[in-house]
N, C-alpha and C positions, 0 to 999 in steps of 0.2 A: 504494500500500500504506500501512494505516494505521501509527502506531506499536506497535510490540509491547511488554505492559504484563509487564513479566519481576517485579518486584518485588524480593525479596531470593531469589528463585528462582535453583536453578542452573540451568545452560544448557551444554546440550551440543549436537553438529552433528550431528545426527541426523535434521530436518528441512530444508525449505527456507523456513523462515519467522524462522530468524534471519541468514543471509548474502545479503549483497544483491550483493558484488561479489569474486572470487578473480582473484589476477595474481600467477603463479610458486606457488601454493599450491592442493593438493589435500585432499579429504577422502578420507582413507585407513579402510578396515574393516579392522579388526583382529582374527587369529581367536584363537581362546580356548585354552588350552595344555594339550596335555594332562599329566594327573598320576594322582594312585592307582586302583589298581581297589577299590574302598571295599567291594561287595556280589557275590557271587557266588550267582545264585538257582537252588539246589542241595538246596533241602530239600525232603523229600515232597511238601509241598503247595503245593512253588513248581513253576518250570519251564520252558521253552523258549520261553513267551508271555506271561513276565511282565512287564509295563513300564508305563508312566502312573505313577511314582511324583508325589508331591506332598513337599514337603521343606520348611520352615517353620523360622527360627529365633526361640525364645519360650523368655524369660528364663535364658539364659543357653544351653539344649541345642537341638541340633538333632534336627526329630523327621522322622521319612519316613514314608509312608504308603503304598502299590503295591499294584497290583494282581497277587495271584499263581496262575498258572494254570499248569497244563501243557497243551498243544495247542489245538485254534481256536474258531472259536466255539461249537460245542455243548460245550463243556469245562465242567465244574465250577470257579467261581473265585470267590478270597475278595479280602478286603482285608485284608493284613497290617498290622505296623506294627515299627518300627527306630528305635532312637534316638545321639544322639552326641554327648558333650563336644566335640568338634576338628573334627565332621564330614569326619574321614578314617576314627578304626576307629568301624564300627558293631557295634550288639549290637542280637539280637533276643528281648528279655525272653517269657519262659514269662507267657504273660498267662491262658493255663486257660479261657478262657471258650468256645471251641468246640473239639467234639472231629471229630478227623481219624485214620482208620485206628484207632480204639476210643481214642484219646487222647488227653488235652487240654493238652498240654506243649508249645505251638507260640504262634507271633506273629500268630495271625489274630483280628481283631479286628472285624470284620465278616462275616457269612455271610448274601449276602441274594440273589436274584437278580432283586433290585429295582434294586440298587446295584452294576451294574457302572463299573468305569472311573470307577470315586469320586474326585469332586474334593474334598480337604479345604482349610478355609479358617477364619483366627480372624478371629470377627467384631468389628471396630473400630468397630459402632454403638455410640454414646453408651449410649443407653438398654438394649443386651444381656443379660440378665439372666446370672448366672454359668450355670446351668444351661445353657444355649445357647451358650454362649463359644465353642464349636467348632462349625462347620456341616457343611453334605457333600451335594452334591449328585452324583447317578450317574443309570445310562438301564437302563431295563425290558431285562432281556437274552434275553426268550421272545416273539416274535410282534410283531405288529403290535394298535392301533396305536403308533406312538413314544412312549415316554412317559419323563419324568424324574422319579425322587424324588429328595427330601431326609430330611435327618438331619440331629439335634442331637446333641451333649454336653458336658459341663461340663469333661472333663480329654482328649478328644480317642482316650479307648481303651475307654471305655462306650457305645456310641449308642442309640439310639431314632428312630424313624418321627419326624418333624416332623409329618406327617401321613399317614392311611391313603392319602388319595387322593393320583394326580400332581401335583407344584407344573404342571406343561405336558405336555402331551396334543396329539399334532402330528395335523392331519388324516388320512382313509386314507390320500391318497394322497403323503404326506410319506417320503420316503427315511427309514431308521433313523439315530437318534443313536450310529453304530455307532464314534465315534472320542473319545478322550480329550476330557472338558470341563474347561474352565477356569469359576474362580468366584474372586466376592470384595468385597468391601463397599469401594463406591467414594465414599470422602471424598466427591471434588469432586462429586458426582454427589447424596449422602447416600441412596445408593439399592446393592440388592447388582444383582449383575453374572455374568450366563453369557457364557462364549464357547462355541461348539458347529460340529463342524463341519457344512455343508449343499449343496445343489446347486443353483450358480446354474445358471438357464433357461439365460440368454446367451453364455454361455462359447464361446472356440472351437470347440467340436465343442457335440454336443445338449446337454450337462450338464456342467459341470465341478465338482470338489471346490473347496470355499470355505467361510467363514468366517461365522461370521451372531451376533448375539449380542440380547441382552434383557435386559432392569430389572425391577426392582420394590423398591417401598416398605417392601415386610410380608415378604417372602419365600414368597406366598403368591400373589397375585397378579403376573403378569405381561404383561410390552408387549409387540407382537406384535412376530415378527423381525424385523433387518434384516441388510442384508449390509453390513460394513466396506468402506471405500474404498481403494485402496493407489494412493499418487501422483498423488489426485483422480481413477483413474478403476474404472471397474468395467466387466466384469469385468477380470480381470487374465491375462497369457497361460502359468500354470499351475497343475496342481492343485496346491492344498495340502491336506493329509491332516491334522494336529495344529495345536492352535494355541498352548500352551501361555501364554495373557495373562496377565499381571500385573502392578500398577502396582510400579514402579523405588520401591527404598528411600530412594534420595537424593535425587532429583530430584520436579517433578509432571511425570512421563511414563507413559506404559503400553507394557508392550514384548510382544513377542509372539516366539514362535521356533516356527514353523510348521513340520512335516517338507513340504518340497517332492519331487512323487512325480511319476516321468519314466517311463507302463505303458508306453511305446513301446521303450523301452531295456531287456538284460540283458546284464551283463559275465559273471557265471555260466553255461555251457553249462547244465552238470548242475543248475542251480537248477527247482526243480520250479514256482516263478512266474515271471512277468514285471512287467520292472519296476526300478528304481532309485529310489532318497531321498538327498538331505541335508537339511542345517536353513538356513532362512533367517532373517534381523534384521530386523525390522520395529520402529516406534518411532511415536507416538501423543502429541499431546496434548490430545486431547478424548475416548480411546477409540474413535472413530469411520474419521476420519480416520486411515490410518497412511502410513508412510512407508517404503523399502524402499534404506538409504543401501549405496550402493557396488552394487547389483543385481548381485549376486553371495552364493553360499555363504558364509555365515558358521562355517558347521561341516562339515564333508566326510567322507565315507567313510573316506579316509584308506591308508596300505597294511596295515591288516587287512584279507584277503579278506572274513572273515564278517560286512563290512560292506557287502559291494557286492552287496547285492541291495534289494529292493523295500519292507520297511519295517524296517530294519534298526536306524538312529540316531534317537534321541528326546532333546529335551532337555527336562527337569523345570522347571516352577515348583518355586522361585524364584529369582532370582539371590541372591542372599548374602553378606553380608561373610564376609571367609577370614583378615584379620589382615594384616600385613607389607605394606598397599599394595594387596589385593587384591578382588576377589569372586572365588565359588566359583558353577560351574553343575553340573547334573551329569546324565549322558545315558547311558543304557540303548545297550548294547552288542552286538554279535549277536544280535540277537533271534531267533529260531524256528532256534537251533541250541545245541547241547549248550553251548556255551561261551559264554553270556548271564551279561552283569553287567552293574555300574553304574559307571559311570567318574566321577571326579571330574574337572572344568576349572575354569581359572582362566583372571580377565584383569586387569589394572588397574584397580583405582577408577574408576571412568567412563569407562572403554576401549576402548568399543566403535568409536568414530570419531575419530578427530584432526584437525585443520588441519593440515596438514604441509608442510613448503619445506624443501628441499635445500642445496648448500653456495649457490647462485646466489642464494637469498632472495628474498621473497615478501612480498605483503600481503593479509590480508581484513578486508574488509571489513561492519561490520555492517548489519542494516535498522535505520533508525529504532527505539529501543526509550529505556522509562522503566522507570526501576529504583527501588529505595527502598535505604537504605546509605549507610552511612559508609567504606567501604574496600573493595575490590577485588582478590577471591582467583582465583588462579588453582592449575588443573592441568595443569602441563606437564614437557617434560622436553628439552633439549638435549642435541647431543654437547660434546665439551669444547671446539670451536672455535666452537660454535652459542650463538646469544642471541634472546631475545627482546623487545621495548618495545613500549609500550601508547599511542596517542591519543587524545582523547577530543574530540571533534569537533560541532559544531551545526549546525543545520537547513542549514544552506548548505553543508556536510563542509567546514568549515573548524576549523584545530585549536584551539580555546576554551584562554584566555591561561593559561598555567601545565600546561596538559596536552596539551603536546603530544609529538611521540615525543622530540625534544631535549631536552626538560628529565626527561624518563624514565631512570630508572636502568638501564644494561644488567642484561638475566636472564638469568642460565645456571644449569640444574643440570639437579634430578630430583626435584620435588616437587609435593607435592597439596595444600597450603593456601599456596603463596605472595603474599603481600602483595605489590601494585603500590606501590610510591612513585614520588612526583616531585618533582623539585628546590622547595627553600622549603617544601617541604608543603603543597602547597595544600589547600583545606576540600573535600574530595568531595561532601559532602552538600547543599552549594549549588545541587552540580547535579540533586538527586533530583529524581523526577519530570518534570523537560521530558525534552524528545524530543532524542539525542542519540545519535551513533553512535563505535563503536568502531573504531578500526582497528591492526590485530595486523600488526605488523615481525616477519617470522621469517627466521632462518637454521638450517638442521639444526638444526629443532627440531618438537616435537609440542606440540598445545595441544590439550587433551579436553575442558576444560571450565572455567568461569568464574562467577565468582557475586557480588552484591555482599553485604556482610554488617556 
């Protein structure tokens, strides 16, 4: 394995391409906590099938976007729109621009049945002109064949056609783009980005639900599909229904939170489907590749009944800072029963995975990596008899003079930017760039993530 080129990049345990070596230390998934019921979709022209919301926070409020229906797919459904200082109480502004039941005093801010299942997205191209600052991509919700449009606007509650024709036009014989898409203009990439879901060939049985995604330059032209990787292999041995992608605030990663759907299973006698969901955590750093840490439920049904059935729980792009330590996710609740909303979660700043050792204590180990920095932050968190210390080791894994775990200051607390020292101070940045591995001393303690800076 080559050295991994991290830069002043954070780093979380998400994949397998930064730990080379675990003894007495696990990576632990962490699930997400639940907290407010923030939306209850209860207004005439919402309903029992409302969900795909999209959630963005830009400058300063946070804005939500959903799809709001009553009943299945032949329904009539719009795209509404919510906004929120705290992003716990939302309001839904009287926006007048469509009328519903003779009257235009409602939050719908789309009415197209071009634009189902609208993904909203601010475009972070350089050259964006204001008037396009907001994009939206959604799928044809009458016939065959597949089709996706787009949409522009400049404040995100006005749209217009991008254009008359589809950005993609799937062959006849292409299943429907019949599940929540994901969009979004990717930096590293300098190209925007669908995720959509599709039907690999190869799956266990004849077809299974999966993931497939596409680029382009212009937003007009697009690559033809491919299907994402999960764990380097394909296909994978479940359907996933949603894929919810989008690239991490803090980090260069892409994360994904796919509802995983189990038609063989119903805990509900009386449920009129078959069927079961949760969410799983997937984590990417090419968008391509993903990674699926702890292979297990990241979000679970939970003891609300009216979550155990077949597509019950959703979680929204995007994850979010929440304030006090946190992010905020937030997941559509009961769906297709009287008592749908949108719940608010939380987890820690970079929380999804930890290094973790118990009172016996542990060491991991890193792969080769070259960094760029002068000092060394960590997020972690001990119990009160737990510590942590840092090595910092060379191509041989031997500990380079001055940083090794002995001359490291014992760490203990509860914090997200702690600075590493080590005895006399040595100069960190001598070691920028070579190839040089870390190795973490823990005792009851959690380590999420690290960065040089």
């Amino acid at each position: 394995m080559g050295t991994l080129q991290i830069g002043s990049a954070r780093q979380l345990f998400v994949d397998d391409l930064l730990v080379e070596h675990l003894e007495g230390v696990r990576l632990h998934l962490h699930e997400p906590q639940p907290r407010e019921r923030v939306l209850s979709f209860d207004r005439p022209w919402e309903g029992d099938t409302s969900w795909c919301p999209v959630i963005l926070y830009d400058a300063g409020l946070y804005r939500m976007w959903y799809r709001a229906q009553e009943g299945d797919r032949s329904a009539r459904g719009f795209t509404a729109y919510a906004e929120s200082r705290d992003g716990i109480d939302w309001e839904r502004p009287d926006l007048e621009l469509f009328e519903f039941d003779g009257a235009k005093n409602n939050n719908i801010c789309i009415d197209s049945d071009a634009m189902k299942n609208v993904a909203v997205f601010l475009d972070q191209h350089p050259d964006a002109p204001a008037e396009k600052r907001y994009k939206a991509v959604g799928r044809w919700n009458r016939g065959q064949p597949s089709r996706i449009f787009g949409m522009v606007s400049a404040d995100g509650i006005h749209w217009r056609m991008a254009q008359q024709e589809p950005l993609i036009c799937a062959p006849p014989d292409d299943p429907q783009f019949d599940s929540p898409l994901s969009a979004f203009w990717d930096a590293r990439l300098q190209r925007y980005a669908i995720y959509v879901r599709g039907w690999f060939p190869d799956g266990p049985k004849r077809r299974i639900r999966a993931i497939r995604m596409t680029t382009s330059a212009d937003f007009v032209h697009w690559e033809p599909w491919s299907y994402i990787r999960i764990d380097r292999n394909q296909p994978w041995p479940c359907h996933l229904y949603t894929n919810a992608a989008q690239p991490y605030y803090r980090a260069p990663y892409y994360l994904m939170f796919p509802k995983r759907y189990i038609p063989e299973r119903k805990f509900l006698a009386e449920w009129s489907h078959d069927g079961l969901s949760d969410v799983l955590f997937l984590a990417s750093r090419d968008g391509a590749q993903f990674f699926w840490p702890g292979h297990q439920a990241f979000l679970r049904p939970g003891p609300d009944l009216q979550n155990w059935h077949e597509r019950s729980i959703f979680i929204a792009p995007h994850v979010l800072p929440a304030g006090g330590g946190e992010m905020a996710f937030y997941s559509v609740q009961n769906y297709r029963t009287k008592s749908i909303h949108l719940r608010r979660f939380t987890l820690r700043v970079d929380g999804f995975v930890s290094a973790r050792a118990d009172a016996a204590g542990g060491t991991l180990l890193t792969s080769p990596l070259a960094f760029d920095g002068a000092r060394l932050q960590l997020n972690y968190a001990t119990s009160a008899a737990g510590s942590l210390r840092v090595e910092i080791l060379d191509a041989e894994e031997q500990p380079i003079p001055g940083f090794s775990a002995a001359a490291c200051g014992e760490i203990f607390g509860d914090e997200l930017e702690r600075i590493v020292e080590w005895r006399d101070n040595p100069h960190l940045q001598a070691l920028a760039g070579r190839p040089v591995r870390l190795r973490f001393l823990l005792r009851e303690a959690d380590l999420y993530s690290f960065k040089f800076t």
